[in-house]
N, CA, C and O atoms as a MOPAC input file, in Angstrom:
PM7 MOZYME 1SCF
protein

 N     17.28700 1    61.77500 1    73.13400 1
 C     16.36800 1    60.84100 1    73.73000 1
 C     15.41600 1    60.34400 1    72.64900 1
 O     14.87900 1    60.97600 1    71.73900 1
 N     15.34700 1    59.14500 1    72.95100 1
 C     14.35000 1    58.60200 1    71.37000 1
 C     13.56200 1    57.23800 1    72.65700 1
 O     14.05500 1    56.44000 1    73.45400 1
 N     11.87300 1    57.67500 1    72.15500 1
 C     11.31200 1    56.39000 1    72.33300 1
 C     10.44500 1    55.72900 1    71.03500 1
 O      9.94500 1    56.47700 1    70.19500 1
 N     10.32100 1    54.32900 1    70.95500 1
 C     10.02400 1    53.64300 1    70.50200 1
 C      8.51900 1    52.94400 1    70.84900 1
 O      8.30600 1    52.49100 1    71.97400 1
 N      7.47700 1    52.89900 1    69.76200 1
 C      6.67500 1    51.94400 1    69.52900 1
 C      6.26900 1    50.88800 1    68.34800 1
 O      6.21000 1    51.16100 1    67.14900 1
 N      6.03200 1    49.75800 1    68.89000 1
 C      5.92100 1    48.86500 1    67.93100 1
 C      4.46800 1    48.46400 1    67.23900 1
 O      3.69100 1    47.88100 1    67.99600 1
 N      3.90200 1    48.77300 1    65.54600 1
 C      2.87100 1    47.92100 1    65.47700 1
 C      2.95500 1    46.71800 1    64.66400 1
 O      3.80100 1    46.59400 1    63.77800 1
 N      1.90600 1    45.63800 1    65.01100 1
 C      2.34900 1    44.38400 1    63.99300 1
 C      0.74500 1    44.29000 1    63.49500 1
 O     -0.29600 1    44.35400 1    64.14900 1
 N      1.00000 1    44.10500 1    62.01700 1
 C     -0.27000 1    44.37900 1    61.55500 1
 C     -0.74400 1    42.69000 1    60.77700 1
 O      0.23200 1    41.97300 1    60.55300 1
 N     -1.94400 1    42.17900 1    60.44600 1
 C     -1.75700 1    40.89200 1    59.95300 1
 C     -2.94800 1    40.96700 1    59.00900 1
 O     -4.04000 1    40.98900 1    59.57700 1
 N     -2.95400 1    41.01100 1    57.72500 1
 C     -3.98200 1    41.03300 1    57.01500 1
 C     -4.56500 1    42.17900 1    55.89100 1
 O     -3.79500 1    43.09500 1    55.60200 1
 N     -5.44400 1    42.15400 1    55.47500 1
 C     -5.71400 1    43.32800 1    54.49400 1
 C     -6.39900 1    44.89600 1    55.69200 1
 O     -6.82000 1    44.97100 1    56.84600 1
 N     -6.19900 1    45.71800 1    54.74500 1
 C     -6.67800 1    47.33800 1    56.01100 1
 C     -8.11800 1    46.74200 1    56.42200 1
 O     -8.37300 1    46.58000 1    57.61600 1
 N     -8.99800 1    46.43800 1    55.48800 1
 C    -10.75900 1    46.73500 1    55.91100 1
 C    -10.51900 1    45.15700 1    57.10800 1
 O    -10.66000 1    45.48900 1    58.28500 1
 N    -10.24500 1    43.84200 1    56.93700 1
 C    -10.22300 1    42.71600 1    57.27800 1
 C     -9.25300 1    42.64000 1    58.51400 1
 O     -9.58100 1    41.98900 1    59.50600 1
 N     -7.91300 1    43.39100 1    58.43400 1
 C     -7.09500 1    42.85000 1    59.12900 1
 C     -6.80900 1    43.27300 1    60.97100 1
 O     -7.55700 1    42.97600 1    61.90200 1
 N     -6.14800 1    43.65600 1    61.00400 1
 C     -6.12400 1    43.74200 1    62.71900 1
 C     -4.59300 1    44.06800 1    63.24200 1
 O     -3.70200 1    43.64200 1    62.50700 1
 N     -4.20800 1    44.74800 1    64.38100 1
 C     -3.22100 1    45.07300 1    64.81500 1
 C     -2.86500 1    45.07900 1    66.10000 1
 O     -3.88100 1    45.28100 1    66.76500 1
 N     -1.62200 1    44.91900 1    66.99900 1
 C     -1.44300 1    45.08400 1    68.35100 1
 C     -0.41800 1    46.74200 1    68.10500 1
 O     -0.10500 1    47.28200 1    67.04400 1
 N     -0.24400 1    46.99500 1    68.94300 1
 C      0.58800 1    47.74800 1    69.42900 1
 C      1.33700 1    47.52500 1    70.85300 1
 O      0.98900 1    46.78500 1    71.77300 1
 N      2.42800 1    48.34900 1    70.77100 1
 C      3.18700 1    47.93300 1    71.75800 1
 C      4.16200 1    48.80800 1    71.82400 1
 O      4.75900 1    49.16700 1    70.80900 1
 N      4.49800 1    49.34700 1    73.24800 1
 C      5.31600 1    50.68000 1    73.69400 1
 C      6.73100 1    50.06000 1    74.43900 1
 O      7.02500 1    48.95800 1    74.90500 1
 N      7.54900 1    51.55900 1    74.27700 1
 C      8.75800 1    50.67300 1    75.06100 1
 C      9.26600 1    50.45700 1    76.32000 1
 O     10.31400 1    49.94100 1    76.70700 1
 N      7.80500 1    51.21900 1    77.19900 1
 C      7.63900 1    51.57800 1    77.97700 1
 C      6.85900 1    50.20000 1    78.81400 1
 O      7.09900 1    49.72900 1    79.92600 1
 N      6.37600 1    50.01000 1    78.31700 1
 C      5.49500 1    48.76500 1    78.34100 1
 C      4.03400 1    48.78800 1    79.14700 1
 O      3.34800 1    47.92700 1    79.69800 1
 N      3.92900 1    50.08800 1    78.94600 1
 C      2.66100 1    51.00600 1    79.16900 1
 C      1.78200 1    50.61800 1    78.33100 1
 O      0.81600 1    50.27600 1    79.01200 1
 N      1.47500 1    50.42100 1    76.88800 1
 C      0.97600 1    49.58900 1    76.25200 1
 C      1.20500 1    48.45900 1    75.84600 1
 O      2.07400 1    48.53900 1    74.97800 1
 N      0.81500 1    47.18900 1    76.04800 1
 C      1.20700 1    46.10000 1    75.38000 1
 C      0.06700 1    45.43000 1    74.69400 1
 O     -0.98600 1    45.14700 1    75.26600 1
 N      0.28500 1    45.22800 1    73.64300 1
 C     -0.68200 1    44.43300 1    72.76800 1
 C     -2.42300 1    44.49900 1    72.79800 1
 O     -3.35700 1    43.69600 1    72.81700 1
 N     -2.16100 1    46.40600 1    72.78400 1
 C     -3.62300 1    47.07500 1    72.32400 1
 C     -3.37800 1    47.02500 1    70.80900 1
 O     -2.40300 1    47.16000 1    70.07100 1
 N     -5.07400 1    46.69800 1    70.62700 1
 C     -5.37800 1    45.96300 1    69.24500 1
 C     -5.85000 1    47.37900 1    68.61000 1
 O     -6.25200 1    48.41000 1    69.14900 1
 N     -5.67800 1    47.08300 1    67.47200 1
 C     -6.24800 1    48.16400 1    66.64300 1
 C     -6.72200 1    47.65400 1    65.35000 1
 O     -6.24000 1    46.58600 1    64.97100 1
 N     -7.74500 1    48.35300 1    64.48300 1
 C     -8.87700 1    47.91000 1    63.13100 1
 C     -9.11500 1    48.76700 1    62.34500 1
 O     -9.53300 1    49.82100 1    62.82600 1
 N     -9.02200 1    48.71700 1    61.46400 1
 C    -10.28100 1    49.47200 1    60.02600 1
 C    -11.30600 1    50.30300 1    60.73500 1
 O    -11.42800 1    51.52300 1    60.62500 1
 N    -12.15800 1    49.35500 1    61.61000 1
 C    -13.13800 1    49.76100 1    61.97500 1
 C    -12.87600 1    50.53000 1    63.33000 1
 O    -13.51500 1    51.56800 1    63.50200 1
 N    -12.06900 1    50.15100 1    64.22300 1
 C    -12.01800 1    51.03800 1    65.30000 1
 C    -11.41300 1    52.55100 1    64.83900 1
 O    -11.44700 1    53.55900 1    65.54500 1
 N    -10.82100 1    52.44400 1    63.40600 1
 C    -10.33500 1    54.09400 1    63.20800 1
 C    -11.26600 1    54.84500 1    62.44500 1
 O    -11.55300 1    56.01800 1    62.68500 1
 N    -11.86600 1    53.96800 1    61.26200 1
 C    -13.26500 1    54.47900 1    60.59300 1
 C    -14.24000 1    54.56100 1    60.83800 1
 O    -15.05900 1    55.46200 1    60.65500 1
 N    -14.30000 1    53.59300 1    61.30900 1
 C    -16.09100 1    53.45100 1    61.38200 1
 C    -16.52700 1    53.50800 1    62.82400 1
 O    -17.12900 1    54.56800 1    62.99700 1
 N    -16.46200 1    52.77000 1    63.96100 1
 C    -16.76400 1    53.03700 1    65.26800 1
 C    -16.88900 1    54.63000 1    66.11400 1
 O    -16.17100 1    54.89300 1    67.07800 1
 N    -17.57200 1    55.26700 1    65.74500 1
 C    -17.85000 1    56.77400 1    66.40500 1
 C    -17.93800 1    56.47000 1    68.16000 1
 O    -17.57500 1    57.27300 1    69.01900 1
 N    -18.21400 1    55.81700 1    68.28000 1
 C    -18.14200 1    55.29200 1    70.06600 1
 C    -16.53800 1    55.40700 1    70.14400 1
 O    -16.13000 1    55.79700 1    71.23800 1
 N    -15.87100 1    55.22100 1    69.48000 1
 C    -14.61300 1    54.75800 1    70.40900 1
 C    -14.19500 1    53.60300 1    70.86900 1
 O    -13.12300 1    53.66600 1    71.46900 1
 N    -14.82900 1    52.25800 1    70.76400 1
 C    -15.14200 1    51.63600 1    71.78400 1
 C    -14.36700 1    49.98800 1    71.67500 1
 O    -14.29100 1    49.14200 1    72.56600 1
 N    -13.79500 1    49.91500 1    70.08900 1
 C    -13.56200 1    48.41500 1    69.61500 1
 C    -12.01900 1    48.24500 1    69.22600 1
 O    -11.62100 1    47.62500 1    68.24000 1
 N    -11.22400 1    48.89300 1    70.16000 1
 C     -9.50600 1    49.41500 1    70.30700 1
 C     -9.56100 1    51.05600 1    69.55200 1
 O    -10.28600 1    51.79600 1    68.88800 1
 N     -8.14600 1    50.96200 1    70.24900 1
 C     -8.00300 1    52.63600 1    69.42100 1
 C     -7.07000 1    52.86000 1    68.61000 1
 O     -6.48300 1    51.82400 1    68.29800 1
 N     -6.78500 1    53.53200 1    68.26100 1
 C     -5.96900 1    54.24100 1    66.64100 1
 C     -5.37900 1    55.07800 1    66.66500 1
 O     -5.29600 1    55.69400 1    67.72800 1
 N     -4.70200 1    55.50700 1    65.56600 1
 C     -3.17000 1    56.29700 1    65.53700 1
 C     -3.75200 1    58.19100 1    66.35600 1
 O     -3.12600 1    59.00100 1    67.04000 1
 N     -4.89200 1    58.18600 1    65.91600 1
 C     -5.63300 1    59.93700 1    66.26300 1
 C     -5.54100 1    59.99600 1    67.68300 1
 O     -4.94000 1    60.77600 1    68.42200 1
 N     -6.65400 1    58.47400 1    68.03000 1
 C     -6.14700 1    58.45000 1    69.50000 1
 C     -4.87600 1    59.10100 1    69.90500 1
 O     -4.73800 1    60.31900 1    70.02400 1
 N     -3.94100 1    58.19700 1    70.11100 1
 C     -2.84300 1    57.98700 1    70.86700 1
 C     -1.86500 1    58.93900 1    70.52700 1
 O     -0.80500 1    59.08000 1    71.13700 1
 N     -2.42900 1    59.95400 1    69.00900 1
 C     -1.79700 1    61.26800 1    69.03900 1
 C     -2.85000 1    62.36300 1    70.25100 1
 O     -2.40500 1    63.24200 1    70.99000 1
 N     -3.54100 1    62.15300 1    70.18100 1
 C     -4.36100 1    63.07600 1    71.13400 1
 C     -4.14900 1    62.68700 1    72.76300 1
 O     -4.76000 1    63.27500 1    73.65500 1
 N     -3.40300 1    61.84700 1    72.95100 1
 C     -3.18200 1    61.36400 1    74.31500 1
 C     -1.70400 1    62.29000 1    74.34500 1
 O     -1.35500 1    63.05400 1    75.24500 1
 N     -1.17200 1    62.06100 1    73.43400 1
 C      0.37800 1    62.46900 1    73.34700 1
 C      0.19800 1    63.87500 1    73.08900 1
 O      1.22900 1    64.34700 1    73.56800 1
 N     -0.26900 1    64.54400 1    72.76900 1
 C     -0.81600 1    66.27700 1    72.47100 1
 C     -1.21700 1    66.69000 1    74.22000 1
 O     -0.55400 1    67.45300 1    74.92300 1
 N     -2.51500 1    65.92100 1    74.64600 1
 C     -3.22300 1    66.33200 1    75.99800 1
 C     -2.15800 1    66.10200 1    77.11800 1
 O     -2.42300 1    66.73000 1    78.14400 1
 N     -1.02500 1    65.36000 1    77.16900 1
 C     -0.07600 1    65.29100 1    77.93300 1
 C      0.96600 1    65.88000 1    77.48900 1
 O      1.64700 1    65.76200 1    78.50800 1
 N      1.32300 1    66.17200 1    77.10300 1
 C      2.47400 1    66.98000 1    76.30100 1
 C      2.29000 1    68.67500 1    76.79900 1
 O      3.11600 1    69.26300 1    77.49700 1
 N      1.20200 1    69.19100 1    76.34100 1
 C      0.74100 1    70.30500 1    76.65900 1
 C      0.25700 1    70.77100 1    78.30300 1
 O     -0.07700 1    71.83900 1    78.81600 1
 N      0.43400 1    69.21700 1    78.85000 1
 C     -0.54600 1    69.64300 1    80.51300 1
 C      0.62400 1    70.16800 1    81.23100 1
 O      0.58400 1    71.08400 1    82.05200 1
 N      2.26100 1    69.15200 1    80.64900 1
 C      3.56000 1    69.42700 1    81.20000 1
 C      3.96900 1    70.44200 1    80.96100 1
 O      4.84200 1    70.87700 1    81.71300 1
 N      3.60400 1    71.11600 1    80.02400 1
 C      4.50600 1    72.23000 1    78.97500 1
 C      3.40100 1    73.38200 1    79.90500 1
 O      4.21100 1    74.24900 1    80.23100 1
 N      2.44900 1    73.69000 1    80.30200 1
 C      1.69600 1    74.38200 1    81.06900 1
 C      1.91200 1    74.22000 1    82.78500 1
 O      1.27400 1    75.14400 1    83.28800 1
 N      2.22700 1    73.82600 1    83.30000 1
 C      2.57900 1    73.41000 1    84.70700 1
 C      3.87900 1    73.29500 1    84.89300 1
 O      4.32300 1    72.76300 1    85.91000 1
 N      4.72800 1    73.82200 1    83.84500 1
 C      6.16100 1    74.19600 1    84.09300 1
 C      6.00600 1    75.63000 1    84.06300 1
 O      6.48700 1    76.34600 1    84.94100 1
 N      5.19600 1    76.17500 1    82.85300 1
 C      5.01000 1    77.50300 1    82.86200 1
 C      4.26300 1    78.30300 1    84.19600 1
 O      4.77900 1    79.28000 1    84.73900 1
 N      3.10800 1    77.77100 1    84.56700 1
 C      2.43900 1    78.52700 1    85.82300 1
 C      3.28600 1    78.17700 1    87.24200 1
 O      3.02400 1    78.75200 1    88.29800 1
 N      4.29500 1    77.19400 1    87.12000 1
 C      5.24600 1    77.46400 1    88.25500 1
 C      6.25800 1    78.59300 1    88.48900 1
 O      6.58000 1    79.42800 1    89.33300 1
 N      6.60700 1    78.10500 1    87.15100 1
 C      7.97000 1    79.23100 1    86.83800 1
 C      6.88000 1    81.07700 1    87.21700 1
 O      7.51500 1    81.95300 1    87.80500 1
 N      5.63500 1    81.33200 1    86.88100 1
 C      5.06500 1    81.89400 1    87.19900 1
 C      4.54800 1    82.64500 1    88.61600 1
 O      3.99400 1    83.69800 1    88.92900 1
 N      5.17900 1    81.20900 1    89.40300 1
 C      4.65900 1    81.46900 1    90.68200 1
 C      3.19800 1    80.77100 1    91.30600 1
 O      2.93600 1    80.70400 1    92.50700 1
 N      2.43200 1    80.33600 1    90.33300 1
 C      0.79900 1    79.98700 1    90.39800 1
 C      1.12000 1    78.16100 1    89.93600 1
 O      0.84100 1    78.04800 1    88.74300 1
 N      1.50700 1    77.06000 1    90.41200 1
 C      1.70600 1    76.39400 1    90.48100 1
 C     -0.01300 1    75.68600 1    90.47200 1
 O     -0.89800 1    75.90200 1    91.29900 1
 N     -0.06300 1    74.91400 1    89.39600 1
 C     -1.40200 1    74.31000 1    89.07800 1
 C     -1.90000 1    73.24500 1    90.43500 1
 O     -1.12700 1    72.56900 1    91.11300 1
 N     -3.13800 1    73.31200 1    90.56400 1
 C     -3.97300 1    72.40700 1    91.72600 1
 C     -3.96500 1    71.04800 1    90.80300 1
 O     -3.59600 1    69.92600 1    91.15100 1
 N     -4.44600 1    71.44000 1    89.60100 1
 C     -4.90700 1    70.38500 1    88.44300 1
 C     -5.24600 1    70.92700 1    87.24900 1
 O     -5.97800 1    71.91300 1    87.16500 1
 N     -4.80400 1    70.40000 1    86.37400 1
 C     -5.16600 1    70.54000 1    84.75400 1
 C     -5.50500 1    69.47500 1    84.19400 1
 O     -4.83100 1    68.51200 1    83.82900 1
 N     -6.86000 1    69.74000 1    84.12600 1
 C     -7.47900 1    69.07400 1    82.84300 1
 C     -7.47200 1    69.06200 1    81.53100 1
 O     -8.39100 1    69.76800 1    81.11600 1
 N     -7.09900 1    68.77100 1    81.01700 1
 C     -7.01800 1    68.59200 1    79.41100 1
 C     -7.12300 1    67.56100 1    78.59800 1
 O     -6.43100 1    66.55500 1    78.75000 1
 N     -8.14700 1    67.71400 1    77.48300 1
 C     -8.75000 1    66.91900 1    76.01000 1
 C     -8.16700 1    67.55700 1    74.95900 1
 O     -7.90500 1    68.75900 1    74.91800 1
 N     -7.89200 1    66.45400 1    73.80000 1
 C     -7.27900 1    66.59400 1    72.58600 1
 C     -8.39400 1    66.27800 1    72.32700 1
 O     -9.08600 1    65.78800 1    73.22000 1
 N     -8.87500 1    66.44800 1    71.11500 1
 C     -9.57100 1    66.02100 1    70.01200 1
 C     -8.70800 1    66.16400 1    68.45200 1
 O     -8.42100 1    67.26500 1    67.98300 1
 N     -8.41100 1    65.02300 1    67.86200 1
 C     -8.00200 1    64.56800 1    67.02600 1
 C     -8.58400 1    64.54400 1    66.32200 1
 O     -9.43800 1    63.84800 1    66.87100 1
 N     -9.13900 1    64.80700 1    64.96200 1
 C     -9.71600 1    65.29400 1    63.64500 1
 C     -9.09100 1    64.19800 1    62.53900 1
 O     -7.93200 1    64.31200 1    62.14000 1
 N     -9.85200 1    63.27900 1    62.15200 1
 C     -8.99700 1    62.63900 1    61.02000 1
 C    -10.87300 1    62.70100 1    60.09400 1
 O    -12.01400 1    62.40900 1    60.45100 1
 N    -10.10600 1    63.36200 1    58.55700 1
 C    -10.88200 1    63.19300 1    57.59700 1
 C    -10.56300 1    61.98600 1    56.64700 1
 O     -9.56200 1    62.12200 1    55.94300 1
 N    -11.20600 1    60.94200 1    56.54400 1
 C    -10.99000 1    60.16500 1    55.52100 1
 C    -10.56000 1    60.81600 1    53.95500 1
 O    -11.23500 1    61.70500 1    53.43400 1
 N     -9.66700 1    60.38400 1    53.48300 1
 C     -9.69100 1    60.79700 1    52.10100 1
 C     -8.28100 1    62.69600 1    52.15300 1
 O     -7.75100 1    63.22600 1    51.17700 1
 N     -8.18300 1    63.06700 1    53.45600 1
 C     -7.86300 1    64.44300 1    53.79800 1
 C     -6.89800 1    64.00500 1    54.46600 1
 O     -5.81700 1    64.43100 1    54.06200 1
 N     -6.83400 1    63.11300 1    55.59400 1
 C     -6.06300 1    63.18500 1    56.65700 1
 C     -6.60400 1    64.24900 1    57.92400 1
 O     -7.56300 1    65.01800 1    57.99800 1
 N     -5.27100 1    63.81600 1    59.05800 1
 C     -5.70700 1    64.57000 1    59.94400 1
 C     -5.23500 1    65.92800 1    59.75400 1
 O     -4.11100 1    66.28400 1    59.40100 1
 N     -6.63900 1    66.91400 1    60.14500 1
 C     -7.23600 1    67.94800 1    60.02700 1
 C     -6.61800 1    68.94700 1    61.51300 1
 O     -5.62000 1    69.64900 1    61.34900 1
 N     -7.19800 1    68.91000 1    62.65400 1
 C     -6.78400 1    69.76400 1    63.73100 1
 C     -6.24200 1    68.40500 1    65.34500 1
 O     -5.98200 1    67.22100 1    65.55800 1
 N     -6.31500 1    69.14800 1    65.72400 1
 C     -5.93300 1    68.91200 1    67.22600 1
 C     -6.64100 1    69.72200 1    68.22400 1
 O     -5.79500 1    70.31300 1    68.89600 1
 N     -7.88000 1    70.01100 1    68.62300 1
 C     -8.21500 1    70.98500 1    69.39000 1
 C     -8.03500 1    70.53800 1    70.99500 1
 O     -8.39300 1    69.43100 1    71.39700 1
 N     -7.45800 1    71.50900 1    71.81300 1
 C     -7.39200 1    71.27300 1    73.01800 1
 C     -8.48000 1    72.07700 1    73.88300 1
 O     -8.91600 1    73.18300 1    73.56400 1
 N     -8.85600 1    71.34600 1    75.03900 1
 C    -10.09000 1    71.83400 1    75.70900 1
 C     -9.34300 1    71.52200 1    77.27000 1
 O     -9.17400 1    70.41900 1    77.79000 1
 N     -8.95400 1    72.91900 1    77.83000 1
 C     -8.43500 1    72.83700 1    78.75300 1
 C     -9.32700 1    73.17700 1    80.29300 1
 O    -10.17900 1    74.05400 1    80.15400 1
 N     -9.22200 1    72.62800 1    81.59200 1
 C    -10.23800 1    73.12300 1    82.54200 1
 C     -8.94400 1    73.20200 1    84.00000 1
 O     -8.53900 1    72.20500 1    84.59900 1
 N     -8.57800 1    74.43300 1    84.24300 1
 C     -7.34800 1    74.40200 1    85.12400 1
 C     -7.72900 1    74.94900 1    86.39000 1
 O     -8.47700 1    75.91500 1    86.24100 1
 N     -7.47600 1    74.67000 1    87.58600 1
 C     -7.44900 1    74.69300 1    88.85900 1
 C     -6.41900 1    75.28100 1    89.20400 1
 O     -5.43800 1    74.53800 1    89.22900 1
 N     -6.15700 1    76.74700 1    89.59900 1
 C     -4.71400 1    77.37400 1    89.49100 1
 C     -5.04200 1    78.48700 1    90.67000 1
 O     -5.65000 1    79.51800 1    90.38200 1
 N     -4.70500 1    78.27400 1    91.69300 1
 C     -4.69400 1    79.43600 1    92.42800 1
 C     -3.37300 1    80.59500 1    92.75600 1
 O     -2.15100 1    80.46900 1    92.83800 1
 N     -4.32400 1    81.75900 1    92.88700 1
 C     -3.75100 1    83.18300 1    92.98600 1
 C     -3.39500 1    83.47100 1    90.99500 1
 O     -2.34900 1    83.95000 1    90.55600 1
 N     -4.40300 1    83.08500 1    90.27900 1
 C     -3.69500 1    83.35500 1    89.10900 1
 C     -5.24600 1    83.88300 1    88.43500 1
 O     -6.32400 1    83.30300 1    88.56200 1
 N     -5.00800 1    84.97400 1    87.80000 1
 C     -6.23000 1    85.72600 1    86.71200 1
 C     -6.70600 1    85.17100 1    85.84200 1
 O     -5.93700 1    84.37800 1    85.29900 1
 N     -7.93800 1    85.24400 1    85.32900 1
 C     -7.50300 1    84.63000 1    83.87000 1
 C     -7.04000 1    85.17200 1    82.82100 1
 O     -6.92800 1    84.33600 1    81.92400 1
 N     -6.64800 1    86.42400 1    82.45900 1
 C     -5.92300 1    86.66800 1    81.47000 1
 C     -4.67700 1    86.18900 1    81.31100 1
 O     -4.20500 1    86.07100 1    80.18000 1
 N     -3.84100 1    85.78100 1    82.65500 1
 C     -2.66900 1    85.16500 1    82.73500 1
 C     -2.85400 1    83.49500 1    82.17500 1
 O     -2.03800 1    82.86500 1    81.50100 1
 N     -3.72900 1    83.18600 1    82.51000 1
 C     -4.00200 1    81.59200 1    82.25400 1
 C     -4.02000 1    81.92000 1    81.39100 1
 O     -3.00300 1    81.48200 1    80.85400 1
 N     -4.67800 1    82.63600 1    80.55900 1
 C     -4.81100 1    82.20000 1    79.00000 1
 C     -3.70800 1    82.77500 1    78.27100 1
 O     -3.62800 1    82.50100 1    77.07400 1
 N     -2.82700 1    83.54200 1    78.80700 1
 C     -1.87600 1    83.87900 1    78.27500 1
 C     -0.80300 1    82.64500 1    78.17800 1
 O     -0.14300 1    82.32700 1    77.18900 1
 N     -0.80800 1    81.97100 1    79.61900 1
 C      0.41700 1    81.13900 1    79.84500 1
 C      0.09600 1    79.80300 1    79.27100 1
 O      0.87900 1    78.86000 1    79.16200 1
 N     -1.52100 1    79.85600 1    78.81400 1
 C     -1.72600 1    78.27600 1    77.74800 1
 C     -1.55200 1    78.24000 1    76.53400 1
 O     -1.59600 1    77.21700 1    75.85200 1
 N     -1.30000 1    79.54900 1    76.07100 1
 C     -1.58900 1    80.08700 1    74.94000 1
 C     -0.14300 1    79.94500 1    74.60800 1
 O      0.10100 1    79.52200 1    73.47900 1
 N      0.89600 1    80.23500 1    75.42300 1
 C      2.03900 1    80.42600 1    75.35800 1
 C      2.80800 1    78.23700 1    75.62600 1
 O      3.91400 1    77.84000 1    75.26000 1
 N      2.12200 1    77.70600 1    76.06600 1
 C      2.27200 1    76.08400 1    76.03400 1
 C      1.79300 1    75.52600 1    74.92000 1
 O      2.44900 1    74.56200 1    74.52700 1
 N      0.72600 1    75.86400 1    74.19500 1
 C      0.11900 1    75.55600 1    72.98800 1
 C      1.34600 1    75.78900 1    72.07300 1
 O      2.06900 1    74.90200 1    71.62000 1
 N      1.42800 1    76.70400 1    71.93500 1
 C      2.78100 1    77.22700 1    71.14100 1
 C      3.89100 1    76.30700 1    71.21800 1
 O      4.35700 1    75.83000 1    70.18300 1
 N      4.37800 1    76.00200 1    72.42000 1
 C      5.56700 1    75.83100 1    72.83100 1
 C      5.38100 1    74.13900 1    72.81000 1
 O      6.00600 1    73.60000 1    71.89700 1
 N      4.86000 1    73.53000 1    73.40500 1
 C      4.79600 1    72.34100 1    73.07900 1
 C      5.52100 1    71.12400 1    72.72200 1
 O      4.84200 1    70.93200 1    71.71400 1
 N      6.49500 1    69.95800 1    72.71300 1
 C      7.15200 1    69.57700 1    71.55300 1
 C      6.24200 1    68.98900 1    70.80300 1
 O      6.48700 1    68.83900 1    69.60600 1
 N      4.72500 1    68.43300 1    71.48100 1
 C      4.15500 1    68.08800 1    70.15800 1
 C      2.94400 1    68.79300 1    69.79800 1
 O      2.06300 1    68.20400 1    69.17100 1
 N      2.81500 1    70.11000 1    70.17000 1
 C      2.07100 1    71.01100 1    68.78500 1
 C      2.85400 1    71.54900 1    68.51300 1
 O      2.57900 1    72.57300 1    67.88800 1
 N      4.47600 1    71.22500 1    68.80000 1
 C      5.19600 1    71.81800 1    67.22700 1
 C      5.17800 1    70.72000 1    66.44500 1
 O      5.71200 1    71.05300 1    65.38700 1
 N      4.88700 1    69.71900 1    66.40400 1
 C      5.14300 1    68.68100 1    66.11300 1
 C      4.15500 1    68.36600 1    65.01500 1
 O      4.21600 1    67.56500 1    64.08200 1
 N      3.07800 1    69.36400 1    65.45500 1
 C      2.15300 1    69.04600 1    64.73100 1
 C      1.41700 1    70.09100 1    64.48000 1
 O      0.30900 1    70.51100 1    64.81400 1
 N      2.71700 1    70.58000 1    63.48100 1
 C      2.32800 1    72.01900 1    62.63800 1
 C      1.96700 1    72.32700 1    61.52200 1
 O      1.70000 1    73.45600 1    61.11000 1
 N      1.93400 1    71.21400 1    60.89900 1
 C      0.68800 1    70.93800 1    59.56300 1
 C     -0.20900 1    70.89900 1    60.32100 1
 O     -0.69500 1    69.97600 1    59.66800 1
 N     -0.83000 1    71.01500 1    61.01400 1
 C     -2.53200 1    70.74900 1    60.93500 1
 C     -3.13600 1    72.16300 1    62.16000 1
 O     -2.43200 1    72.88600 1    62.86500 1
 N     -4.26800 1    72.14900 1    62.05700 1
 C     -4.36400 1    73.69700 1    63.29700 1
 C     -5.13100 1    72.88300 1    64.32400 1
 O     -6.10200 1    72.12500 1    64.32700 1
 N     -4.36200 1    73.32100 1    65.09200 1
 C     -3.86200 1    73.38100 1    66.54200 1
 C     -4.93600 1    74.25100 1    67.12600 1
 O     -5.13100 1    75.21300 1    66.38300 1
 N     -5.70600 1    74.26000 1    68.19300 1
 C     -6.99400 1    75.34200 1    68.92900 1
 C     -6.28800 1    75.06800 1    69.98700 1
 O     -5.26900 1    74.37900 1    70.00700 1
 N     -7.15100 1    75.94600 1    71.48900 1
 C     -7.23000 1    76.16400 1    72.85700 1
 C     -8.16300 1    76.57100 1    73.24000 1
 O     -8.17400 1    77.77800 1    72.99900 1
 N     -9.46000 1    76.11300 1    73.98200 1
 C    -10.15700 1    76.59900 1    74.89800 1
 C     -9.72000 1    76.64000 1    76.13000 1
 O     -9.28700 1    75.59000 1    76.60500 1
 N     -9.72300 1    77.70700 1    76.84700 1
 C     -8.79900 1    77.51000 1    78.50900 1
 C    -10.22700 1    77.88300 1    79.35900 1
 O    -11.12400 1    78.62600 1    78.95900 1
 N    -10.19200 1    77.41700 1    80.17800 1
 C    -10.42100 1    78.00700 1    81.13400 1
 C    -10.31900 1    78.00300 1    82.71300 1
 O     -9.97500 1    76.89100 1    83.11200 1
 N    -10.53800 1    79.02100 1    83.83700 1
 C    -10.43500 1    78.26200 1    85.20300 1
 C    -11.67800 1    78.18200 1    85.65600 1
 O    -12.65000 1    78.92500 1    85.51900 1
 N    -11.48000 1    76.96600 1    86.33300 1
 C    -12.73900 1    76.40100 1    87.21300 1
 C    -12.40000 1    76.58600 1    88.72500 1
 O    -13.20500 1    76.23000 1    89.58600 1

């Protein structure tokens, strides 16, 4: 299975500008900048490659966890989960930390944190993304 995204870029890095585009067609022609990956700390002026790895990490991992607490028996109410994506200028990206908040009834928490701990791992994309360190905060709410 292979999916595909497209970017088209027009111009110099600091000046120029970009769309993106999925094959899904879930994204179409989100823009991306210099400045929306460097410089904008808001977030706020399109988004960038950290992004849309941290979207792909926080979903990746919510599936890879809610297969596990079924197969478990404790079938999730809801899982919440944040990536945070780490890009150092000049370094590259640095971590991936996940900040998990799960709704799981009849389940302990030593098991939760066992069975996120065990999705973190397992993952296809925090294997994916095994140069860089990978965290987990779990907890149930």
């Amino acid at each position: 299975m292979k999916r595909t995204a497209t970017a088209n870029w027009g111009g110099t890095l600091k000046e120029g500008g970009g769309t993106l585009e999925s094959q899904s067609g879930a994204i179409r022609g989100l823009p991306y900048t210099f400045k929306g990956r460097f410089e904008d700390e808001e977030g706020r002026s399109g988004t960038n490659p950290e992004e849309l790895i941290a979207a792909a990490h926080s979903g990746c991992f919510a599936m890879q966890l809610s297969a596990y607490l079924a197969e478990n028996g404790t079938p999730a109410e809801n899982l919440k989960v944040t990536a945070a994506v780490e890009l150092i200028p000049g370094t590259g990206i640095t971590g991936s930390a996940l900040t998990l908040e799960g709704k799981v009834p009849g389940i302990d928490a030593a098991k939760f944190t066992e069975l996120a701990e065990k999705a973190k791992a397992n993952c296809p994309v925090s294997k994916a993304l095994g140069a860089i360190n990978v965290t987990l905060d779990a907890r149930l709410v």
